[in-house]
VOPA-945351 format. One record per residue (C-alpha): residue number from 1; residue in one letter; x, z, y. Coordinates in steps of 0.05 Angstrom, whole numbers. Example, Ala and Ser with C-alpha at 12.3 -4.5 7.8 and 13.67 -1.06 7.14 Angstrom:
% residues 2
+------+------+--------+--------+--------+
: resi : resn :      x :      z :      y :
+------+------+--------+--------+--------+
:    1 :    a :    246 :    156 :    -90 :
:    2 :    s :    273 :    143 :    -21 :
+------+------+--------+--------+--------+
***
This chain:
% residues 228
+------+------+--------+--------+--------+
: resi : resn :      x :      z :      y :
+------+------+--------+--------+--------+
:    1 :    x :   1835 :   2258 :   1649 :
:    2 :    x :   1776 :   2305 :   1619 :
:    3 :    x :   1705 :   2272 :   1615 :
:    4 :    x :   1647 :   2296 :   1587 :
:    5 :    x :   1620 :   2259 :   1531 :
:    6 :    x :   1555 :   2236 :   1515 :
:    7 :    x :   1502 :   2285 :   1478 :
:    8 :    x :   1479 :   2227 :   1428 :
:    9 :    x :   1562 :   2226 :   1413 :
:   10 :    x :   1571 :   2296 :   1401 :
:   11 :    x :   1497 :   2329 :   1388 :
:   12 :    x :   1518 :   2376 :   1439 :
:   13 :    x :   1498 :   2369 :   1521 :
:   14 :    x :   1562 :   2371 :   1575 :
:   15 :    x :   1607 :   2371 :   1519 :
:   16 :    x :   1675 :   2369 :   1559 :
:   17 :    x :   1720 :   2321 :   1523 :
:   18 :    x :   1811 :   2317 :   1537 :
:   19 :    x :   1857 :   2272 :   1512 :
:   20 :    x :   1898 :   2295 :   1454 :
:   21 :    x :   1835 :   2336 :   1427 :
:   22 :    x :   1798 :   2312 :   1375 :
:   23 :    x :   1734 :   2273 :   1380 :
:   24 :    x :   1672 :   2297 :   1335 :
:   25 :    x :   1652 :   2241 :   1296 :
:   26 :    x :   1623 :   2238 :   1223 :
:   27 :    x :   1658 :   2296 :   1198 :
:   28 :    x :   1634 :   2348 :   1251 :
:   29 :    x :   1569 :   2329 :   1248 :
:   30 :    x :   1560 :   2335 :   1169 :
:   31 :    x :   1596 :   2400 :   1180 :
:   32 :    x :   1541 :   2411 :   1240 :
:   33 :    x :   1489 :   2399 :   1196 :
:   34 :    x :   1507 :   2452 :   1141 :
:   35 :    x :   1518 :   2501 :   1192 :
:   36 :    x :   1456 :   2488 :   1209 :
:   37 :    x :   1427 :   2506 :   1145 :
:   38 :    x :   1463 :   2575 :   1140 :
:   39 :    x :   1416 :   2639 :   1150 :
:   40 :    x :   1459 :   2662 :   1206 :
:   41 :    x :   1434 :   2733 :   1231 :
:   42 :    x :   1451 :   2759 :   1300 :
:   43 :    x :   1511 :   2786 :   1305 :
:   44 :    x :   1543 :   2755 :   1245 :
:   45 :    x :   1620 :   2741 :   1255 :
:   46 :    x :   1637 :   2676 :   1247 :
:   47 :    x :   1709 :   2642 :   1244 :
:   48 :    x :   1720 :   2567 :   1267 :
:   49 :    x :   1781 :   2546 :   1235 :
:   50 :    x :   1813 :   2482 :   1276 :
:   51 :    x :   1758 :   2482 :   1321 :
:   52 :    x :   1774 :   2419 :   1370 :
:   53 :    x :   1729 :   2414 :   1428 :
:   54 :    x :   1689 :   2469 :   1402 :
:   55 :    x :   1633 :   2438 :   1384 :
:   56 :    x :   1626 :   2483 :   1309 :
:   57 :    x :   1637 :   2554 :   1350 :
:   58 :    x :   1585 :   2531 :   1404 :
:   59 :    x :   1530 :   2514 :   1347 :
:   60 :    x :   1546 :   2576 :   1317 :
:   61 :    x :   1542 :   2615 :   1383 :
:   62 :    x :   1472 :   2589 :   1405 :
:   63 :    x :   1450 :   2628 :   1341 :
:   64 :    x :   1467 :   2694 :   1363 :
:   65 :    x :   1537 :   2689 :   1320 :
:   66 :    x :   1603 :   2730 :   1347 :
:   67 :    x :   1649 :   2678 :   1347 :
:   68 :    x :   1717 :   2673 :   1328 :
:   69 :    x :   1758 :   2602 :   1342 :
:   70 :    x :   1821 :   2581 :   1326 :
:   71 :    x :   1869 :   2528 :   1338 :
:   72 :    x :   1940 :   2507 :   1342 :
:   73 :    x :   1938 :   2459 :   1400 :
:   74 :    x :   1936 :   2497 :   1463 :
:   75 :    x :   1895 :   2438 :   1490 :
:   76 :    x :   1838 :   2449 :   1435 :
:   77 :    x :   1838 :   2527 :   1459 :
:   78 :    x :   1829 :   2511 :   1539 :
:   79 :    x :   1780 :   2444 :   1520 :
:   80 :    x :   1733 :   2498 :   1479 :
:   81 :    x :   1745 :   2555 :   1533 :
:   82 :    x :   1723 :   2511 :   1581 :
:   83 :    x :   1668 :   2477 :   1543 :
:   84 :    x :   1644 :   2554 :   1510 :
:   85 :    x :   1631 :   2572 :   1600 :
:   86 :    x :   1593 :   2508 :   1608 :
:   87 :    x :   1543 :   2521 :   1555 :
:   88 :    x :   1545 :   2602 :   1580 :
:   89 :    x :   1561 :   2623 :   1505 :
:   90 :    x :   1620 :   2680 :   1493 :
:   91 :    x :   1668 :   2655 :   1445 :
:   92 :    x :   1728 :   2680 :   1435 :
:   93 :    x :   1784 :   2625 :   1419 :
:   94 :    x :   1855 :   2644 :   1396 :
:   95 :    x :   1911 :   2598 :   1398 :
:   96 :    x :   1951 :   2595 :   1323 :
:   97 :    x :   1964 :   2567 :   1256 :
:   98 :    x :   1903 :   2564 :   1212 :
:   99 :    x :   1880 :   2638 :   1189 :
:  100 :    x :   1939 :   2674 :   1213 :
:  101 :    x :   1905 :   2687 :   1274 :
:  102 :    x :   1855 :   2727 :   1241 :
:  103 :    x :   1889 :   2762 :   1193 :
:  104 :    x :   1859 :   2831 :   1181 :
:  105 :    x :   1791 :   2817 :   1192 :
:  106 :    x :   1727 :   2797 :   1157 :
:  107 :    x :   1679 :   2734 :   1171 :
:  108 :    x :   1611 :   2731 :   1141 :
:  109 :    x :   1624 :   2649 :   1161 :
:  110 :    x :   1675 :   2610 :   1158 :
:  111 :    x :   1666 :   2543 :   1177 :
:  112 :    x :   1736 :   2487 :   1177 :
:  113 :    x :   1754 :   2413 :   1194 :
:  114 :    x :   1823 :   2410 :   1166 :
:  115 :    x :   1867 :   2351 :   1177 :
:  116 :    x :   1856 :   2316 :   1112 :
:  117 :    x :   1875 :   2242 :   1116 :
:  118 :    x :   1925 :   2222 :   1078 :
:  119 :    x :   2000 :   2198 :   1116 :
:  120 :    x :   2058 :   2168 :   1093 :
:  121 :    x :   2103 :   2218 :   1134 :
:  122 :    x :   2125 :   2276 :   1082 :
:  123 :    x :   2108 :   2331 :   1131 :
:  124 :    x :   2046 :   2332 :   1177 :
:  125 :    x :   2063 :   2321 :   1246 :
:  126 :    x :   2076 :   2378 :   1301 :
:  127 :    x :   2055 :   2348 :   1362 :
:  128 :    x :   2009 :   2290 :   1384 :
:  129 :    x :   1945 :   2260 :   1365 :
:  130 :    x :   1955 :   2255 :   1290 :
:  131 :    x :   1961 :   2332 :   1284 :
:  132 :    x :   1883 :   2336 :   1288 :
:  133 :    x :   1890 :   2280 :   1220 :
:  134 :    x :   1944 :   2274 :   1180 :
:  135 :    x :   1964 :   2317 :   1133 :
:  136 :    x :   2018 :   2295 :   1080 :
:  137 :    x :   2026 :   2249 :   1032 :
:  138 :    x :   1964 :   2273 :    989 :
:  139 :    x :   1926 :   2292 :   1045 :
:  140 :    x :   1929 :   2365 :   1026 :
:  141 :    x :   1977 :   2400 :   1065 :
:  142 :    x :   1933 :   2435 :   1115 :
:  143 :    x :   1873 :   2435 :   1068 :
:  144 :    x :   1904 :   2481 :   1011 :
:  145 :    x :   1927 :   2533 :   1060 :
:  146 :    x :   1857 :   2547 :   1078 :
:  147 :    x :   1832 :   2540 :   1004 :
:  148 :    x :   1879 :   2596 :    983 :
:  149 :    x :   1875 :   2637 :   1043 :
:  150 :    x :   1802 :   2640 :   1056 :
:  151 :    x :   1779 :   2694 :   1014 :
:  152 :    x :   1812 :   2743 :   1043 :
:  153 :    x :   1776 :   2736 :   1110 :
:  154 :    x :   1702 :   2740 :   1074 :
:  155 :    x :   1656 :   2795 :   1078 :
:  156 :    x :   1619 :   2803 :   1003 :
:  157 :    x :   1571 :   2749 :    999 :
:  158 :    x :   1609 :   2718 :   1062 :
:  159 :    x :   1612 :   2637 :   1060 :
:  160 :    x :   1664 :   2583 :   1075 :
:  161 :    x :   1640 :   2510 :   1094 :
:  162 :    x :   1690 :   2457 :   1086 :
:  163 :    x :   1686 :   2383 :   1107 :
:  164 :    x :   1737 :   2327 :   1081 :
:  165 :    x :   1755 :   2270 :   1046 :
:  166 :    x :   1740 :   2243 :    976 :
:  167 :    x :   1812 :   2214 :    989 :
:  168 :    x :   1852 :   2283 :    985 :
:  169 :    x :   1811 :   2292 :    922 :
:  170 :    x :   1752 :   2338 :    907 :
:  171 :    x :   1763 :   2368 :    850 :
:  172 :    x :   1829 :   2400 :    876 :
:  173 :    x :   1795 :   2432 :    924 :
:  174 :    x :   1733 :   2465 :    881 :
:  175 :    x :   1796 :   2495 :    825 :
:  176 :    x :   1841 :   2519 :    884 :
:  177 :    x :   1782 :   2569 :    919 :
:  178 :    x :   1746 :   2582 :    842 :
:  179 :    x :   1814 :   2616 :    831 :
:  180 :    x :   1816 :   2659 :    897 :
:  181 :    x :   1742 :   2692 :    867 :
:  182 :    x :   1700 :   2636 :    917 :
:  183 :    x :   1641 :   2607 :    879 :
:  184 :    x :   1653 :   2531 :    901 :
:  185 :    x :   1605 :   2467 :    900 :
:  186 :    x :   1593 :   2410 :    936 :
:  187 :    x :   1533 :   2403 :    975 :
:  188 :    x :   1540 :   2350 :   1020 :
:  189 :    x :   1567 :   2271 :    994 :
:  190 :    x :   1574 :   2222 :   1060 :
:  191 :    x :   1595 :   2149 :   1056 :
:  192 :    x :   1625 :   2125 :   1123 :
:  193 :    x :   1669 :   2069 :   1147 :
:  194 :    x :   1735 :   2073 :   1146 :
:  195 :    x :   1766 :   2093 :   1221 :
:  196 :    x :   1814 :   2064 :   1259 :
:  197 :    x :   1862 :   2114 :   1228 :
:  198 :    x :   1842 :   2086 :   1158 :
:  199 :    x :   1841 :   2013 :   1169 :
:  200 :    x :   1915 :   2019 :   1196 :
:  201 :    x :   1945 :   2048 :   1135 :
:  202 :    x :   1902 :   2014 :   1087 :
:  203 :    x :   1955 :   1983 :   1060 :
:  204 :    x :   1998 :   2042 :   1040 :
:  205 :    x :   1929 :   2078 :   1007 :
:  206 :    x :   1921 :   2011 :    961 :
:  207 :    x :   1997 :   2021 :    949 :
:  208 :    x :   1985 :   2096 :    931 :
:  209 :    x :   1921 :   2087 :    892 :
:  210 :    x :   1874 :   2119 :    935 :
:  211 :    x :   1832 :   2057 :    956 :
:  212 :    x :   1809 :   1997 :    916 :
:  213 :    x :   1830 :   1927 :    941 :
:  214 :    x :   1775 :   1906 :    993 :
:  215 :    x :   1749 :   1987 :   1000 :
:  216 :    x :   1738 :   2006 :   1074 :
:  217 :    x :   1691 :   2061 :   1062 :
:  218 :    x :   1710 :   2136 :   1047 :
:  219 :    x :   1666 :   2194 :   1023 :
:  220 :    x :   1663 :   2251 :   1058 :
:  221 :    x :   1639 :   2318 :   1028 :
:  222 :    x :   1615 :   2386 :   1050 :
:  223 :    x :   1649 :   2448 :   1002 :
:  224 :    x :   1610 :   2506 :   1009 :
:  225 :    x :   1641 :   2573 :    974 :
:  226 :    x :   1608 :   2637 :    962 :
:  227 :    x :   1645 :   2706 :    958 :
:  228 :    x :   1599 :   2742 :    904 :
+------+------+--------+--------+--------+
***
């Protein structure tokens, strides 16, 4: 069934919403809000890495942005083709792993919601609901692809905006795009309740030492990474 979700839900108006795809929630909308605060120019390129319902591309499209999504469920690429007509902005959404569907070209944006939580399986999923969140043992495995394969896509002075989890680690994440010539801080620190993804496995992260005994609350945080 595909319903349209609410604008207080999503911060975006006849936001069309399928099963399977993922929901915005916290992280999209701390992404949102850095977006936000880029000086986007018309006619800047911009590439939407994972892009879900679309929600990232459509923001960046109401600013006059060409466009550029990506995503490896074919679901996510109809939801956002579909939900890209409704608002009556052109973006152009590509079906693929990651970056690979851009190879060759050059962003002056690059905005991502990885799959970041950490999962007890050893290998991300390929197919369900828990491809749009789990990613490996350390939470990483989708997350350090983009890291090391980012600045090849930027334009000099081009950006990459990155929203995940305190779980995965931080620090990681700043040494792994420092050493592809990306400038890399964190601008953005969220606290939010743990999900009902979190709450299910909270167990195994106490087991792991990635949560406290009695923690149910993860920080989120916006990387933003500069190609001098």
């Amino acid at each position: 069934m595909v319903t349209i979700a609410t604008p207080e839900r999503t911060r975006s108006p006849r936001l069309l919403r399928t099963p399977g795809v993922y929901v915005p929630q916290a992280d999209t909308f701390l992404l949102a809000d850095a977006l936000a605060r880029e000086p986007l120019g018309p006619g800047a390129d911009v590439l939407d890495v994972g892009t879900g319902s679309g929600v990232l591309a459509l923001a960046a499209a109401r600013r006059g942005a060409r466009v550029t999504a990506v995503d490896t469920s074919w679901s996510a690429v109809l939801t956002t083709r579909a939900n890209a007509a409704l608002a009556g902005q052109h973006v152009e959404v590509l079906h693929g792993d990651l970056l690979a569907p851009a190879a060759g070209r050059r962003f002056d944006l690059i905005v991502g919601n990885p799959p970041y939580v950490p999962a007890p399986r050893t290998r991300p999923p390929r197919r369900g609901p828990a491809v749009a969140w789990d990613a490996g043992p350390d939470g990483r495995a989708v997350l350090d692809r983009i890291c090391d394969g980012a600045a090849e896509l930027l334009r000099r002075r081009g950006v990459l905006l990155l929203v995940h989890s305190a779980l995965c680690g931080v620090a990681p994440t700043l040494e792994r795009l420092r050493r592809t010539g990306l400038d890399a801080v964190v601008t953005d620190r969220e606290q939010v309740p743990f999900g009902p993804v979190l709450r299910s496995r909270a167990a195994w992260l106490r087991r792991q030492g990635l949560i406290a005994p009695g923690e149910d609350k993860e920080e989120l945080v916006i990387v933003r990474a500069d190609r001098i």
